[in-house]
C-alpha positions in Angstrom: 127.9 82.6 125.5 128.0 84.8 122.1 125.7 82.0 120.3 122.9 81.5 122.8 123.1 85.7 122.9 123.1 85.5 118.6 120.4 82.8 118.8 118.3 84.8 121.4 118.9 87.9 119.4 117.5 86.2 116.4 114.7 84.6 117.4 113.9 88.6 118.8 114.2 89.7 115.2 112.1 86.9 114.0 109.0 87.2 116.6 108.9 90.5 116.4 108.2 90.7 112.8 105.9 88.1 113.2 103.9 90.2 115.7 104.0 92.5 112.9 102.5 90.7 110.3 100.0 89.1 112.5 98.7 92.8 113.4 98.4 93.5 109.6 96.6 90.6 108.6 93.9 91.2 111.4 94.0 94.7 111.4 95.3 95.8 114.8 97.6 97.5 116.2 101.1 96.1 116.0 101.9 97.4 119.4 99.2 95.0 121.2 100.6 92.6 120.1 103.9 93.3 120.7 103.5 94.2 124.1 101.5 90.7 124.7 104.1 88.9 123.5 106.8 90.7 125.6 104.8 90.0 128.9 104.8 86.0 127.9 108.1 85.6 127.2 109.2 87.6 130.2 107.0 87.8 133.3 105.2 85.4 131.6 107.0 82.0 131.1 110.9 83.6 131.8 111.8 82.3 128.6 113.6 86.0 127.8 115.6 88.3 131.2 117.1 91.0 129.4 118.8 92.2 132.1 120.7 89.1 132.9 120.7 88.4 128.8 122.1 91.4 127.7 123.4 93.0 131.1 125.5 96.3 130.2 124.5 95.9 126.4 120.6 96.6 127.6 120.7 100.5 128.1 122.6 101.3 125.2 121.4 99.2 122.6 117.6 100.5 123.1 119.1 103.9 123.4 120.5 103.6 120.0 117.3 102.1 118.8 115.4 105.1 120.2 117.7 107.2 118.6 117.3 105.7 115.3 113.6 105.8 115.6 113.6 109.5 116.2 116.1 109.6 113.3 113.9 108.4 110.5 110.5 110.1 112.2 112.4 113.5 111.7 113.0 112.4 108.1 109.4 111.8 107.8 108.6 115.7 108.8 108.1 117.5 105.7 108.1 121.4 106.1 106.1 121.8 103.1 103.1 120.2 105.7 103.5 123.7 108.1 101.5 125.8 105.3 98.2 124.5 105.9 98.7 123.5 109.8 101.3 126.2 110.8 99.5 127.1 113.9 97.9 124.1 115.2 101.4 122.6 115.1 103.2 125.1 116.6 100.9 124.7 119.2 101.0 121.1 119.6 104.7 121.3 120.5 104.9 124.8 123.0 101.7 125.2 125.1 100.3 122.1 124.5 103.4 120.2 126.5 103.5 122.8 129.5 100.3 122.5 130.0 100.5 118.7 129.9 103.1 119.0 131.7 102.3 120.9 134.7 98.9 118.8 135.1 100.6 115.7 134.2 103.0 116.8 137.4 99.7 117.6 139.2 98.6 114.0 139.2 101.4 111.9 139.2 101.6 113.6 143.2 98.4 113.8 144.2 96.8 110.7 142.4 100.1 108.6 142.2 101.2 110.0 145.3 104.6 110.2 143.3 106.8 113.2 145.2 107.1 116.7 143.8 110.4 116.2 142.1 109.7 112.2 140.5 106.1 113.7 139.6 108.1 116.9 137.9 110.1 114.6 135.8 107.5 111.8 135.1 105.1 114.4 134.1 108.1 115.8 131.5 108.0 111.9 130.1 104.4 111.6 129.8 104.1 114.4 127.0 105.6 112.0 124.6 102.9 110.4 122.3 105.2 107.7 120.4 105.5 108.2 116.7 106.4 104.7 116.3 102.9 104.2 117.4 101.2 106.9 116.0 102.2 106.3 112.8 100.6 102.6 112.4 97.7 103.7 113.6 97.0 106.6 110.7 97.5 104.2 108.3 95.2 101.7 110.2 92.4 104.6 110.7 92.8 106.2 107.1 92.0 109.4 108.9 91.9 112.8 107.1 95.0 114.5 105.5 94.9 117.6 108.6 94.1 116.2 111.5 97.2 112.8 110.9 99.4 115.8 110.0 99.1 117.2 113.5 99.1 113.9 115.6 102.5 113.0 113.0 104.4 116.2 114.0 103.4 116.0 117.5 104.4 112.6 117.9 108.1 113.3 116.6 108.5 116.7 117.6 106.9 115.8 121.8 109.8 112.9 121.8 112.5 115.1 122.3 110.7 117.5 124.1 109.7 115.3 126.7 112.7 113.9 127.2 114.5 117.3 127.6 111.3 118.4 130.3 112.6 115.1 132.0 116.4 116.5 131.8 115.3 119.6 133.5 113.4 117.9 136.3 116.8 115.9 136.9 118.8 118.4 137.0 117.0 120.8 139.0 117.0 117.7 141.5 120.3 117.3 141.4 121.2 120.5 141.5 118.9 121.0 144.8 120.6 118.4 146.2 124.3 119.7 145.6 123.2 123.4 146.8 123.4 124.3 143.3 120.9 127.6 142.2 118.0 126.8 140.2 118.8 129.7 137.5 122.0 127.4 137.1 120.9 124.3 136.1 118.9 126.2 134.2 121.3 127.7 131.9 123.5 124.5 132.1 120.5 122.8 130.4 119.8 125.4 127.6 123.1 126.1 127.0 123.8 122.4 126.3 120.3 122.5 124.2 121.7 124.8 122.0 125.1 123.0 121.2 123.0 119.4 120.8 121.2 121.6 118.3 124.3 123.0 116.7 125.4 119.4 116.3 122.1 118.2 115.1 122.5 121.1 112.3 126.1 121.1 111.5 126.1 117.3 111.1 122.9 117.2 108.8 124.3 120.5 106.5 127.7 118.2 106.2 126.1 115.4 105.1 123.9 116.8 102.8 127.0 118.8 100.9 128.9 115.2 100.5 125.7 114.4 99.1 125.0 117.2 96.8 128.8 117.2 95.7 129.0 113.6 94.7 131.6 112.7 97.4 130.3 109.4 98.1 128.7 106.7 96.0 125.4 105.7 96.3 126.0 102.4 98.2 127.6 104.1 100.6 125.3 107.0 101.4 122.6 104.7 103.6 125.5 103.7 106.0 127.3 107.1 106.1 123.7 108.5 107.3 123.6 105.7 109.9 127.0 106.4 111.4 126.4 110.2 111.5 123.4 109.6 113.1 124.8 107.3 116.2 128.1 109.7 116.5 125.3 113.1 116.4 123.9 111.0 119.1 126.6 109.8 120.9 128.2 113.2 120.9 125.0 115.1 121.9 124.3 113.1 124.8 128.6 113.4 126.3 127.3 116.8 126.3 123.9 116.7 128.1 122.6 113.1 128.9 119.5 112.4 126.7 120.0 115.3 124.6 121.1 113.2 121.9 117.3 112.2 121.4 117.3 116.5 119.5 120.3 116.0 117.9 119.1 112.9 115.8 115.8 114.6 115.2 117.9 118.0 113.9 119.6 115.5 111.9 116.2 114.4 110.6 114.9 117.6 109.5 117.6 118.8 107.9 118.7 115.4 106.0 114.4 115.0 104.8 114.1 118.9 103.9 116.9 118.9 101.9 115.2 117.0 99.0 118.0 114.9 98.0 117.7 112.4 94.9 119.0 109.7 97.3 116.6 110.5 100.3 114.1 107.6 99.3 116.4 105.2 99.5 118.0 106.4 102.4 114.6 106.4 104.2 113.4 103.4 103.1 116.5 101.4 105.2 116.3 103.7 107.5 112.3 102.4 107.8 113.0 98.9 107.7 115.7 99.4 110.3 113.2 101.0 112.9 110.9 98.0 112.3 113.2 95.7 113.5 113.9 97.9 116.2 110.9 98.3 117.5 109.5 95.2 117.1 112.5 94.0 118.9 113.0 96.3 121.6 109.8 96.9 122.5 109.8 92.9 123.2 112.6 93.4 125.3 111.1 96.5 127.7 108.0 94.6 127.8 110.0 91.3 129.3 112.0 93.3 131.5 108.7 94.0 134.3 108.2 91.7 137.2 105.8 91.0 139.0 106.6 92.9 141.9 106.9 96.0 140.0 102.9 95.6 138.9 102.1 94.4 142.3 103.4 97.8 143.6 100.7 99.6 141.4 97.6 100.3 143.5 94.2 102.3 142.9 95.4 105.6 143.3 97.9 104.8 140.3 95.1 103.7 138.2 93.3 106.9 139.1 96.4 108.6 137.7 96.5 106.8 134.4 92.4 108.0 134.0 93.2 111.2 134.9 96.1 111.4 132.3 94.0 110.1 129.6 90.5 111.7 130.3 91.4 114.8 131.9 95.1 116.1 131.3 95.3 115.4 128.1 92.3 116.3 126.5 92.2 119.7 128.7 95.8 120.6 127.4 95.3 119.9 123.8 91.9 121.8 123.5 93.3 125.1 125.7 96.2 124.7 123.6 94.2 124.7 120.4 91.4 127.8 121.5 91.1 130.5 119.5 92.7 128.6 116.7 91.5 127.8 113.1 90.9 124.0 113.7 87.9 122.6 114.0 86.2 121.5 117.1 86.3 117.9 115.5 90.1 117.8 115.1 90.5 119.3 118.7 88.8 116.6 120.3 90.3 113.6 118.2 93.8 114.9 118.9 93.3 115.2 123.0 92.2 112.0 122.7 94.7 110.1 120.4 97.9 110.2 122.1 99.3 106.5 122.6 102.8 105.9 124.6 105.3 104.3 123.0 108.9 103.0 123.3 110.9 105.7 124.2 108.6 106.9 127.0 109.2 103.4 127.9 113.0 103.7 128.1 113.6 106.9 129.3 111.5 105.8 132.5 113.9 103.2 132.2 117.0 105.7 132.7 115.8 108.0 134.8 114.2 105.8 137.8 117.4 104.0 138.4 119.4 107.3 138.4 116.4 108.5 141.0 116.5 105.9 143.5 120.3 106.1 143.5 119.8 110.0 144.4 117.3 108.7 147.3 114.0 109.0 146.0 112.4 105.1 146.4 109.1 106.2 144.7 111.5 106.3 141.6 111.3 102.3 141.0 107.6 103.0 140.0 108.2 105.0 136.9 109.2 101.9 134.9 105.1 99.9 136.2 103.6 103.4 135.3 105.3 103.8 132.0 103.7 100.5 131.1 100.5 101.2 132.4 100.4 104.2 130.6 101.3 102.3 127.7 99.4 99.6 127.8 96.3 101.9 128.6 96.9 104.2 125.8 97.8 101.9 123.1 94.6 99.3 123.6 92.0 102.4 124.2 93.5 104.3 121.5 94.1 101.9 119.2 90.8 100.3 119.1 89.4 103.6 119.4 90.9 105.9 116.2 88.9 104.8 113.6 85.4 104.4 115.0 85.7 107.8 116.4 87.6 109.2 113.1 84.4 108.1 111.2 82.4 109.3 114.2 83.6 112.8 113.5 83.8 112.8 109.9 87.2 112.9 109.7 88.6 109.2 108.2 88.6 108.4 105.0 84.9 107.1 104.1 84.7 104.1 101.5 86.4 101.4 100.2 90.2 102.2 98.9 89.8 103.5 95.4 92.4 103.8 92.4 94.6 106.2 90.7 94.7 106.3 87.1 97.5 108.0 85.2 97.0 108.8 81.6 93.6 109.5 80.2 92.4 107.8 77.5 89.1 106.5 76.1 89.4 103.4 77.5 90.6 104.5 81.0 87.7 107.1 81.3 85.5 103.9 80.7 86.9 101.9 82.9 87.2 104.5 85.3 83.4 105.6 84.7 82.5 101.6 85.6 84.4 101.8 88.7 83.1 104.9 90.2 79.3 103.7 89.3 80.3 100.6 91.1 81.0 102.9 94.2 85.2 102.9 94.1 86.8 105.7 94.2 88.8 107.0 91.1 91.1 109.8 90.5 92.1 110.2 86.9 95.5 112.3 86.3 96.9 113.1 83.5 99.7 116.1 82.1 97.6 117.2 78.9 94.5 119.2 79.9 92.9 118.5 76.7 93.4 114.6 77.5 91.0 115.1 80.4 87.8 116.7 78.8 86.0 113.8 78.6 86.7 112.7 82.2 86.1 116.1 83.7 82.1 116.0 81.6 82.0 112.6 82.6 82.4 113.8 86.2 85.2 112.0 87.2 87.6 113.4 90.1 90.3 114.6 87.8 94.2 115.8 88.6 95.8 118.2 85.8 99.7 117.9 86.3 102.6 115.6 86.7 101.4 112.7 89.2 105.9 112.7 90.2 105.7 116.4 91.0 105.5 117.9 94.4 102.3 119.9 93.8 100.6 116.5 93.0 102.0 115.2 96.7 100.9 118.7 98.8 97.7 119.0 96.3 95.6 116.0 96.0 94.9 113.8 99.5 95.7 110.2 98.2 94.7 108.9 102.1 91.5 107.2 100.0 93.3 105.6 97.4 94.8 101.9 97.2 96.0 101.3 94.3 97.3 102.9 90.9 97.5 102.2 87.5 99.8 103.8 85.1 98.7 103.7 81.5 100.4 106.2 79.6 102.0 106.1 75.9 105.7 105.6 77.6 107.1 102.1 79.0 109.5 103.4 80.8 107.3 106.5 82.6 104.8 104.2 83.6 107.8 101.8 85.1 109.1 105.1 86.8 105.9 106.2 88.4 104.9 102.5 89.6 108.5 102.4 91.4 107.6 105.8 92.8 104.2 105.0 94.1 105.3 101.3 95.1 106.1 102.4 98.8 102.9 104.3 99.4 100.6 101.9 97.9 102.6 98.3 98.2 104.0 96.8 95.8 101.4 94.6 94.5 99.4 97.1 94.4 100.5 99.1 91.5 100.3 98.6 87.6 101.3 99.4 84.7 100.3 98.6 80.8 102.6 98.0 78.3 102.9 99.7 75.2 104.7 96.8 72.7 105.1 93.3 73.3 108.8 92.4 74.1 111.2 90.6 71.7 112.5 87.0 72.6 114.5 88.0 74.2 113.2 89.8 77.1 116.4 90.1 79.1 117.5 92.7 76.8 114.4 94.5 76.6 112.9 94.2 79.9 112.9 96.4 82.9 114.6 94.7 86.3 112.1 93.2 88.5 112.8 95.5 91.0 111.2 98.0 89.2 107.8 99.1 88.0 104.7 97.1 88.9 102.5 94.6 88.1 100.8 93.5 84.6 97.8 95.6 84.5 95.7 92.4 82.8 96.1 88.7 83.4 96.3 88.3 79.6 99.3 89.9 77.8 97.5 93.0 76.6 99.3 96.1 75.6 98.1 99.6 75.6 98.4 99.2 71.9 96.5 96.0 71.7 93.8 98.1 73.8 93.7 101.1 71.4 93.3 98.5 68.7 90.1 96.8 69.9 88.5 99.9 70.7 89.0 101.4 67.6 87.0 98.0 66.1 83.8 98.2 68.1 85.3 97.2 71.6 84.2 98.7 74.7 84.1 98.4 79.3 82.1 96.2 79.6 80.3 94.7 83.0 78.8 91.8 84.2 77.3 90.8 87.6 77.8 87.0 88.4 74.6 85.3 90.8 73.8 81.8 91.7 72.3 81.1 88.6 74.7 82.7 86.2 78.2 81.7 87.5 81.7 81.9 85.8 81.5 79.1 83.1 78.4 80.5 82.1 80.0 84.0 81.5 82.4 82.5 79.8 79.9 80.4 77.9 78.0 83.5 76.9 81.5 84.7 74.8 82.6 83.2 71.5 86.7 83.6 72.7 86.9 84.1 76.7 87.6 88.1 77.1 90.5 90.0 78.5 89.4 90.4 82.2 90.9 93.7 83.8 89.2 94.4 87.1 87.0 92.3 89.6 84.8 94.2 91.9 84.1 92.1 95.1 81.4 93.8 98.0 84.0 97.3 98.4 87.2 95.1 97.5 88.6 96.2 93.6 91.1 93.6 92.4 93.3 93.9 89.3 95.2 92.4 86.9 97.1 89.5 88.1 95.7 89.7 91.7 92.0 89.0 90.1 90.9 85.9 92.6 88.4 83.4 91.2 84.9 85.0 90.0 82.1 83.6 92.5 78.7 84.9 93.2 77.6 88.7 93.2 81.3 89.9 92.0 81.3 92.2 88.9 83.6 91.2 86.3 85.0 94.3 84.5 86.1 93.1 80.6 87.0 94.1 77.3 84.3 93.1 74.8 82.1 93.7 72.0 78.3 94.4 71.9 75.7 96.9 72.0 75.1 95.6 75.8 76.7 94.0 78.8 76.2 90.7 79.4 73.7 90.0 81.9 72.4 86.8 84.1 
């Protein structure tokens, strides 16, 4: 049995990230996909039954992957962000969830004709907005620096929130039922909010002193972090079912805010890990509906899900948000963006068992109306985001553009070209006087140290693609191409060099690992650059057409020039990643001459 199960488990793994990739080379929403996929290997063609498959393993390992998720989102939740959207934010996680809330409760009994107390507590779920999801689609919208702040902290902050609204519900059920007062469930619940919290805290302040002290080596600190995290989690929730989901993101706050120098690495597994399990899990939930659980669903559930998406969430956001300083704009993308995700999913999962045990049938339908609610939210709003982000001014407009760190001559020429071409460029550099020709040129210029904090909190990269580091130091340019590598991609960063290496490159090479891509196909240093400008060389452009095509380019040069950039429709490609020249592309070179060549 443990290899079909091993087997099974991999071929999870394996589909899911290939969902994944699928949904980044078309440009959708990873979710979609995964859901579709889910639904054919379960309900679909029973190829996968995770309740027979994994039978007690099920509920624990996708709470562990929920817990994990929340984990790393909390991570992600700088408090550095709350200066510039304090108020919205704040919000977005009090009034904002009681309101949706108590109209979610509203409809899920009159519309879903749920009863009062499963309404109460599916109305608690249904405040969650996924930040699994959410975060996919900001990158896929490119959407505004203030307005993806707010739907990011919402998203991670609602999670546990929800859930805890849903712990309340349940236990002012169950305390109904045993004769128990409703001030004392209560205070059972806060008080046990409160220690989850103190665990959360305690835990993260530990881990951050054997950090800070040098306790532990470095290859070591990743996997400490992950077991804190499941004992925070498992501990919290011996306290207070499902208030382990607080803990973890405690544990997430502190661990990110505390600005270790291993916190990258730390969330970079910690973000490959919640790939996996989400691709994976969300599989799993998806294969565990049956048909009889959908064919339960009738109009008046459908009315619910419009309700929740057109009426309760939208009114809840906007009254939260009145009298505020956001805009109008940002108040009616955010009450419309708010897609479900896995852990509404699973805690539906938990609770509607534990209902129908207590006596309450309506609670099988939690887990079809969790999926409808996904389902509905994740198609609408994902297809949705980034038409109505442009539609309200607030995405990114353009083609991605490029960063370029260290101004020179030749860089403030190239970068000149580029922007005349219609791509976005920022030009950085730590020398004000380097950037007086860029700043009369009128280039978008950024005066301080591109690794610094204030360059992070001070200059919105959301347009940019791609970077190129071109100062006088090897192994700066190396360091800020590793730094930028995560943000941009990895082949989307380069770097010039400054002298060619020895023979022997092995001694004199940086690790693969590390740095980014040769900024030009040929081996050109910074130095070699320097040197051709200083004897006549310049940027020079030239647009290829049906009649004047590559060769002829090249047949218009003596020796064939250093190509640097290709400009493509809004596409800018660089260095190695330069495709083959065709029609209507603009070849960016160093040459000589008064004039570019033309066709």
């Amino acid at each position: 049995m443990t290899a079909p199960l091993a087997l099974m488990i991999a071929g999870l793994i394996l589909a899911g990230v290939g969902a994944q990739w699928m949904a980044w080379r078309a440009g959708v929403p990873a979710i979609v996909l995964l859901s579709a996929l889910g639904l054919i290997l379960g309900p679909g063609t029973g190829l996968l039954d995770p309740v027979t498959d994994f039978g007690a393993l099920l509920q624990p390992l996708v709470a562990v992957a929920v817990a994990v998720i929340l984990f790393e989102g909390g991570l992600a939740l700088d408090f550095r962000e709350l200066r510039h959207s304090v108020s919205g934010i704040l919000r977005l996680t009090t009034i904002a969830p009681l309101l949706a809330w108590l109209l979610g409760a509203f409809a899920a009994h009159y519309l879903a004709d749920l009863s009062w107390p499963v309404a109460a507590l599916f109305g608690g779920i249904m405040i969650v907005t996924g930040p699994t999801v959410i975060a996919p689609l900001l990158r896929h919208a490119r959407m505004a620096k203030h307005p993806s702040t707010l739907l990011k902290w919402e998203g991670i902050v609602n999670d546990p929130i929800g859930a805890l609204f849903a712990v309340l519900a349940y236990e002012i059920i169950v305390a109904s039922q045993r004769g128990n007062g409703l001030s004392a469930a209560i205070g059972h619940l806060a008080f046990n909010i409160l220690i989850s919290i103190a665990i959360g805290l305690v835990a993260g302040l530990c881990t951050v002193q054997v950090f800070r002290r040098g306790w532990i080596p470095e290859f070591l600190k990743a996997p400490l972090v992950l077991g804190v995290l499941l004992t925070c989690f498992a501990g919290a929730n011996i306290v207070q079912e499902e208030t382990g989901l607080l803990a973890v993101t405690v544990l997430g706050l502190v661990i990110g805010n505390a600005h270790l120098m291993a916190i990258d690495e730390i969330r970079r597994f910690k973000e490959t890990l919640t790939v996996i399990l989400v691709s994976s899990v969300f599989i799993i939930l998806t294969a565990t509906l049956e048909w009889s659980m959908v064919e339960e669903l009738t109009w008046g559930h459908g009315l619910f899900v419009a309700a929740m998406l057109f009426v309760v969430r939208p009114v809840s956001i906007i009254g939260a948000l009145s009298f505020s300083k956001i805009n109008w704009r940002e108040r009616i993308l955010v009450g419309w963006i708010a897609p479900r995700g896995i852990v509404a999913v699973a805690i539906c999962g938990l609770f509607g068992t534990e209902l129908v045990e207590l006596g309450y049938a309506d609670g099988a339908l939690l887990i079809p109306l969790a999926f409808a609610m996904v389902f509905s939210t994740v198609v609408l709003h994902g297809f949705s985001i980034r038409p109505m982000a442009r539609y309200l001014d607030l995405a990114v407009h353009g083609p991605p553009g490029v960063l370029i760190v260290g101004a020179h001559r030749w860089t403030i020429d190239l970068a000149t070209r580029l922007d005349e071409l219609d791509i976005p460029v920022v030009i950085t550099d730590s020398r004000w006087h380097s950037l007086r020709a860029a700043r009369e040129a009128g280039l978008t210029t950024f005066y301080g140290e591109v690794l610094s904090e204030v360059f992070e909190h001070h200059l919105d990269t959301s347009a940019l693609g791609k970077l190129i580091a071109t100062t006088d130091n090897d192994a700066y340019n190396t360091l800020v191409c590793t730094d930028f590598a995560p943000e941009f991609g990895r082949r989307s960063v380069f770097q010039t060099g400054i002298h060619r290496a020895p023979e022997d490159r092995s001694r004199h090479s940086a690790s693969q690992t590390l740095g980014g891509l040769p900024f030009c196909s040929d081996p050109l240093t910074t130095d070699d650059i320097r040197n051709a400008y200083r004897n006549g060389a310049s940027i020079r452009q030239t647009r290829l057409t049906d009649s004047f095509g590559w060769d002829d380019f090249l047949g218009h040069h003596e020796q064939a020039p250093p190509v640097l950039a290709l400009v493509r429709g809004n596409q800018l490609f660089i260095g190695t990643d330069i495709p083959k020249a065709k029609a209507r592309d603009v070849i960016l070179y160093l040459g000589n001459g008064e004039t570019d060549s033309t066709a």
